[in-house]
C-alpha positions as CSV (number, residue, x, y, z in Angstrom):
1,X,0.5,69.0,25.7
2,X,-2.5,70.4,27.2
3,X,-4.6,72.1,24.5
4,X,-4.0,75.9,25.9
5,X,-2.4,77.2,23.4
6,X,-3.8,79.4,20.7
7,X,-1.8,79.4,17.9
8,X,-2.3,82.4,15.1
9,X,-1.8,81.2,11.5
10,X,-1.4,83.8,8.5
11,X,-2.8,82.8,5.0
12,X,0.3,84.1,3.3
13,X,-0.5,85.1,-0.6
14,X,-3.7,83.2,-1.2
15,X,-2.2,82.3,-5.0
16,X,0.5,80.3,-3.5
17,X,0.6,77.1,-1.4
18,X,0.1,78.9,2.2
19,X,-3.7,78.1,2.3
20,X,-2.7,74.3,0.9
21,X,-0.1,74.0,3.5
22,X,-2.0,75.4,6.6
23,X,-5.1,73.0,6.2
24,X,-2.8,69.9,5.5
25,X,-1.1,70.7,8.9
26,X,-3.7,71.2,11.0
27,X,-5.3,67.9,9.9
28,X,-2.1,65.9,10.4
29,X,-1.5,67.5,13.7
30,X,-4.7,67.2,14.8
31,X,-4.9,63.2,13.5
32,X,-1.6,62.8,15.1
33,X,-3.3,63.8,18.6
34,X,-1.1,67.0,18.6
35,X,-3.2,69.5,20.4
36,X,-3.9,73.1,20.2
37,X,-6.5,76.0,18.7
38,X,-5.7,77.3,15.2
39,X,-7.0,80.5,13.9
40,X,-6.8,80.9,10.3
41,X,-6.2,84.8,9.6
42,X,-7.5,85.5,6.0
43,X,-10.7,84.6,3.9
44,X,-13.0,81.8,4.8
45,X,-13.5,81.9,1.0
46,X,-10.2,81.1,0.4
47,X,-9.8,78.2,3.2
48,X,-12.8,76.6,2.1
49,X,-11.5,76.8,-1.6
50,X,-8.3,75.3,-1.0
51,X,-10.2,72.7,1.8
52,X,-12.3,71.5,-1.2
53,X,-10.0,70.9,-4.1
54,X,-7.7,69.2,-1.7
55,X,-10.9,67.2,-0.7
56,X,-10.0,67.2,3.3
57,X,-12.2,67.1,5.8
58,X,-11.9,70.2,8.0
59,X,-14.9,72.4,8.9
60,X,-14.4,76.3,9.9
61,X,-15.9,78.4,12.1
62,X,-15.8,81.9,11.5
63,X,-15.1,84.4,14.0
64,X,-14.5,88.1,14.1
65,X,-12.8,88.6,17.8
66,X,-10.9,85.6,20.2
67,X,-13.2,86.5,22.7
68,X,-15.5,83.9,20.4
69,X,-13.6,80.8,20.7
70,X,-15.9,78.5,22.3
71,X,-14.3,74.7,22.4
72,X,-10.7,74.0,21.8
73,X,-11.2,71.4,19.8
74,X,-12.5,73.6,16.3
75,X,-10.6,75.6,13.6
76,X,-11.7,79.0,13.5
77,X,-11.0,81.8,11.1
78,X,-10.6,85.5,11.7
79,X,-11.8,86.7,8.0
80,X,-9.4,89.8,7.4
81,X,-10.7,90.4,3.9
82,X,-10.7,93.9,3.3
83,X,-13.4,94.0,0.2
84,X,-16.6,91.1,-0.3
85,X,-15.2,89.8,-4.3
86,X,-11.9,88.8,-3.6
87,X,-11.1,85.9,-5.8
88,X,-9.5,82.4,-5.7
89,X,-6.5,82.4,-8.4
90,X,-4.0,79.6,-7.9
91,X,-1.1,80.5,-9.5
92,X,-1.5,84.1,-10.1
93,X,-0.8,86.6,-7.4
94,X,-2.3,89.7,-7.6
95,X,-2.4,93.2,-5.8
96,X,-5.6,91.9,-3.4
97,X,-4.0,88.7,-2.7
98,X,-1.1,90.7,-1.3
99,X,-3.4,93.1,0.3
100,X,-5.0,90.3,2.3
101,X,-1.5,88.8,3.5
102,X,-0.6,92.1,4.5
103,X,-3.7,92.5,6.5
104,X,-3.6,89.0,7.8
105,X,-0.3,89.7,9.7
106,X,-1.4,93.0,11.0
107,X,-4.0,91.0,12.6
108,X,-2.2,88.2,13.5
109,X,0.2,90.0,15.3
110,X,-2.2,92.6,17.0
111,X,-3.5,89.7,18.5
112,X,-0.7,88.4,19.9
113,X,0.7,91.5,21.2
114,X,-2.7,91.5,23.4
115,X,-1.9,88.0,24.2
116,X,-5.1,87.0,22.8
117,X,-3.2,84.3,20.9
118,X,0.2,82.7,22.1
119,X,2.3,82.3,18.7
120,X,2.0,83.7,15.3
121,X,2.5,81.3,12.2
122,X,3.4,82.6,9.0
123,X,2.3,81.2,5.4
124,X,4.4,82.3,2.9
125,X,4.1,86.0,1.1
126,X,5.1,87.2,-2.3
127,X,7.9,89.7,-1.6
128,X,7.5,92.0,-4.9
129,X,3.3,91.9,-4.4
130,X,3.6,93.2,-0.9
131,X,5.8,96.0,-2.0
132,X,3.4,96.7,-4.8
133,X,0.9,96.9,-2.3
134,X,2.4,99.4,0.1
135,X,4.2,97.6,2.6
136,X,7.8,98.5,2.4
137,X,10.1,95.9,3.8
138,X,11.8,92.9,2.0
139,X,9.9,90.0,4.0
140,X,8.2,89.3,7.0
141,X,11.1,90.0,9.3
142,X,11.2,93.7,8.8
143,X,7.9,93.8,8.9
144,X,7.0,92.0,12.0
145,X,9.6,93.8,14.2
146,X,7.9,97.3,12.6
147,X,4.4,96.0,13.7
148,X,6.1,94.9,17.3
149,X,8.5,98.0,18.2
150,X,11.4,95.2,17.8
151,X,14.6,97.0,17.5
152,X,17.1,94.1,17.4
153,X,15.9,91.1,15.7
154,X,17.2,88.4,14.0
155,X,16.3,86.0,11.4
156,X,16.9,81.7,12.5
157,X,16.2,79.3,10.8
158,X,16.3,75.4,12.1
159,X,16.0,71.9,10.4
160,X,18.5,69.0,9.6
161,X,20.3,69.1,13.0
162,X,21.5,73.0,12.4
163,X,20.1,76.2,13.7
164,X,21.7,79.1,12.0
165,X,21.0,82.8,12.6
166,X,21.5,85.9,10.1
167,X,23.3,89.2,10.3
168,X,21.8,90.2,7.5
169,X,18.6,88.9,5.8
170,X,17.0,90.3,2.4
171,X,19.8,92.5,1.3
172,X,21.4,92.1,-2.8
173,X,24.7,90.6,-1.9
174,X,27.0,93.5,-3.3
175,X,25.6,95.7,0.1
176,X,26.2,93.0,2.8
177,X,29.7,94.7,3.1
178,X,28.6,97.6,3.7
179,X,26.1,96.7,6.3
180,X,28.0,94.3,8.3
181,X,29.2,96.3,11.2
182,X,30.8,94.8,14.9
183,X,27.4,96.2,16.2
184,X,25.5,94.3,14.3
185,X,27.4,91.0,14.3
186,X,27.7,91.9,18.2
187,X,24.0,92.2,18.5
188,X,23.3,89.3,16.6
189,X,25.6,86.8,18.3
190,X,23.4,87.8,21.6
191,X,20.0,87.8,20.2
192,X,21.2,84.0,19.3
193,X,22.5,83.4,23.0
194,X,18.8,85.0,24.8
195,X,17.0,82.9,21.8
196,X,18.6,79.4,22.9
197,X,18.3,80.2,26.2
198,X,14.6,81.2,26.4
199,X,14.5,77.4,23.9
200,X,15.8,75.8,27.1
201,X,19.6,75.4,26.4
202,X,21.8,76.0,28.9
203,X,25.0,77.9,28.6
204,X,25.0,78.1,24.6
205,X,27.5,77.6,22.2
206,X,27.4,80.1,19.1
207,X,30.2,79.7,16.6
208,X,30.6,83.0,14.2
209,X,31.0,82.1,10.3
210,X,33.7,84.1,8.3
211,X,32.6,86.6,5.5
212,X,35.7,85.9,3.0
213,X,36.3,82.4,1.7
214,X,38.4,80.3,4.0
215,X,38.0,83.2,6.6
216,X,39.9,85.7,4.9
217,X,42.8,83.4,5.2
218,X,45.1,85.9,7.8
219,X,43.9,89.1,5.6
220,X,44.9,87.3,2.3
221,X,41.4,87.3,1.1
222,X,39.8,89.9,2.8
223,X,40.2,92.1,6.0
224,X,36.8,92.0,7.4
225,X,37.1,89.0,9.7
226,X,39.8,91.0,11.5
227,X,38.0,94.3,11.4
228,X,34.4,93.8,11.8
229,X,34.0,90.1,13.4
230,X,36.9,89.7,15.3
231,X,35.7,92.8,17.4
232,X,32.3,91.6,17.4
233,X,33.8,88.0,18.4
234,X,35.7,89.5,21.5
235,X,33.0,91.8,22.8
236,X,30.9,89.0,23.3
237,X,33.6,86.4,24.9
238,X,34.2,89.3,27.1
239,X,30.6,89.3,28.3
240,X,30.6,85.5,28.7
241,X,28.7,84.5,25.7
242,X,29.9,80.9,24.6
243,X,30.8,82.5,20.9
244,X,34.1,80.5,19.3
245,X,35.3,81.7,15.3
246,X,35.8,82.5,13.5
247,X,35.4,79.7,11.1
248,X,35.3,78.8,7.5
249,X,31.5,78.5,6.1
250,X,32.9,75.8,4.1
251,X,33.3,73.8,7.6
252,X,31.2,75.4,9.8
253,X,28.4,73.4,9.5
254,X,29.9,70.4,9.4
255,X,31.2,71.2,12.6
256,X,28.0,72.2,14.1
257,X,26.2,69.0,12.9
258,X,29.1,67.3,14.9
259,X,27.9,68.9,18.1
260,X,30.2,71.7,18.2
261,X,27.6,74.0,18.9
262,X,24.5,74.8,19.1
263,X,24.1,77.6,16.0
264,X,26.1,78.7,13.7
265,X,26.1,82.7,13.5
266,X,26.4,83.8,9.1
267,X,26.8,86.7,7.5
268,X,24.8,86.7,5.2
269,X,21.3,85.2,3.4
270,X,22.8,82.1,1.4
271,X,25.5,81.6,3.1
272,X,23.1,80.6,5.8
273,X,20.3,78.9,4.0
274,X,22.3,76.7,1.6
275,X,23.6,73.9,4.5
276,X,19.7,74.0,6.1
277,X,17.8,73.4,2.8
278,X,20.4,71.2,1.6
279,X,19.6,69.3,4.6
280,X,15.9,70.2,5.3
281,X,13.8,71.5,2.3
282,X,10.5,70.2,3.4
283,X,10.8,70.6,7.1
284,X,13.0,73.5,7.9
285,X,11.7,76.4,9.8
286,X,12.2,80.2,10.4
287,X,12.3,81.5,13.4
288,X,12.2,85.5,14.4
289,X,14.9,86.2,17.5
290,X,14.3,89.5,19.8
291,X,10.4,89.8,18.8
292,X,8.0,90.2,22.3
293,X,6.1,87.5,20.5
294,X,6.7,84.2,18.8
295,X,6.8,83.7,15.2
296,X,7.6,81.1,13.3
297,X,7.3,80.1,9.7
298,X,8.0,77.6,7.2
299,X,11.4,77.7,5.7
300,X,10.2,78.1,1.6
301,X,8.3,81.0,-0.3
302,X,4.7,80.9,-2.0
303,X,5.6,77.8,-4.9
304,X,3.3,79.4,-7.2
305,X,4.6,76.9,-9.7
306,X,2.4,74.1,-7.7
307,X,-0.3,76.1,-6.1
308,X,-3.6,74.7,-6.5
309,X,-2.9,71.6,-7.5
310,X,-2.6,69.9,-4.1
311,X,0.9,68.4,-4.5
312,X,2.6,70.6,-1.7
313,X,4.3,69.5,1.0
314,X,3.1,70.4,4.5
315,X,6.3,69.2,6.4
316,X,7.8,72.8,7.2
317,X,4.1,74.4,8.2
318,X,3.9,71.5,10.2
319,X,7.7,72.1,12.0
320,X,6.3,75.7,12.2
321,X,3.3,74.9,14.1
322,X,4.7,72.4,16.3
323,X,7.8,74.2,17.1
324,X,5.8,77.5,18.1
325,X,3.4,75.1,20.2
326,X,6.6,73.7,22.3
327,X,8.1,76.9,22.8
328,X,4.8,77.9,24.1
329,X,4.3,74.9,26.8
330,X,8.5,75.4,27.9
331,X,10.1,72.4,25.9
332,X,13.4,72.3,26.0
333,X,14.2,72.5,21.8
């Protein structure tokens, strides 16, 4: 690893671990001889808050344009606050907290769609406090490809020897039958074949999860594996994706962890999740497919429950980071 890449990191809600989680990382990286040039987007108030009650020893340089990076070797942060007396509240989001996460991906990702920076890294946000603050989508996904022009994006999301992509993300479980389609599980099955390829694997292998327990079991429990995935299933074999299903989510995963593929295509939120943080808590990651950028993010939410008290775990910011570096330099992943 050479050094080159800038890597963009997002403060997340500053009430929650995403400040914590982001200075632990760096410092590990860096110790570790892991190189590259973070920039913090957020409050240097904040950073410095979080640096000193974790007592580590990082030092900041503020900066208000790329163009300023001077030596590879510093951490700099692009203060996005968007009034002087923002506060420091562990533990207790509020509407400027949000504000500031909102901001700090706007910047974040207007940089990188300069290519003034080569990846964007995401902190955790607090769903509801972003809505309260005016930005309408359920999560970083939907936001990001809004920000990017991203029509078909995907959510995956890697750790414990799986990678497993969504067809649908934030949605309340009762309307994942309705939005299921064969377009969508069509689209999604090749977002997750460009995705491997562009992580260096040759001719993928995507198997497609049932909806229905034990796959619908021939229409006995459910019709939409014949309806929506089969179609969806077919279209892409007929294109010459590597795509195989549909399977059982109860052995799916097993089978993927076996080397039967490389991801496992699901249909919806926790039917995906469950087998990676079963697996991976601390260290899995998320992973936006079909964005002109890279993004990735730590696979767990703000831990308000924790934050401030420097307990958190760093392992999935750190996943995050290094995952987003190696894509960067070409690694095969």
């Amino acid at each position: 690893m050479n050094g080159n890449y800038i890597i963009g990191i997002t403060t997340g809600d500053p009430a929650g671990v995403g400040p914590e989680i982001i200075l632990k990382s760096i410092l590990n990286l860096k110790v570790s001889g892991f190189n590259f040039t973070p920039v913090l987007f957020g409050s240097i108030e904040i950073f410095e808050f979080y640096r000193d009650i974790c007592g580590l020893n990082i030092r900041f340089e503020c900066i208000t344009k790329i163009e300023q990076i001077e030596s590879r070797e510093k951490i700099y942060v692009m203060d996005t606050v968007l009034r002087s007396d923002i506060t420091v509240k562990p533990s207790k989001p509020d509407i400027d907290g949000s504000k500031l996460a909102i901001e700090s991906i706007r910047r974040a990702v207007d940089c990188a769609m300069e290519s003034k920076i080569h990846a964007v890294v995401t902190a955790p946000i607090y769903k509801k406090g972003i809505n309260q603050a005016g930005c309408n989508f359920h999560g970083h996904t939907g936001f990001l490809a809004h920000l990017t022009g991203a029509r078909n994006y995907a959510m995956m999301l890697a750790g414990g020897g799986l990678k497993v992509v969504l067809a649908t993300i934030h949605i309340p479980l009762r309307e994942v039958f309705d939005k299921l389609s064969a377009d969508r599980i069509y689209e999604t099955i090749k977002i997750t074949h460009d995705g491997l390829e562009q992580f260096g694997i040759r001719k993928p292998r995507i198997a497609v999860c049932g909806l229905n327990p034990h796959a619908g079991e021939e229409g006995l429990l459910g019709n939409e594996e014949n309806e929506i995935i089969r179609p969806a299933v077919d279209r892409a074999v007929s294109q010459g994706i590597g795509v195989t299903g549909i399977f059982p989510a109860d052995t799916v995963f097993w089978d993927s962890l076996q080397g039967k593929s490389d991801a496992v295509v699901a249909m919806y939120h926790d039917q995906g999740l469950i087998p990676i943080k079963t697996l991976a808590f601390d260290s899995g990651i998320n992973i936006t497919l079909g964005l002109p950028i890279i993004r990735t993010s730590p696979d767990h939410g703000t831990a308000f429950n924790i934050a401030g008290k420097n307990i958190a775990n760093p392992a999935s910011m750190e996943s995050a980071i290094k995952f987003a570096v190696e894509f960067c330099a070409g690694k095969k992943l």
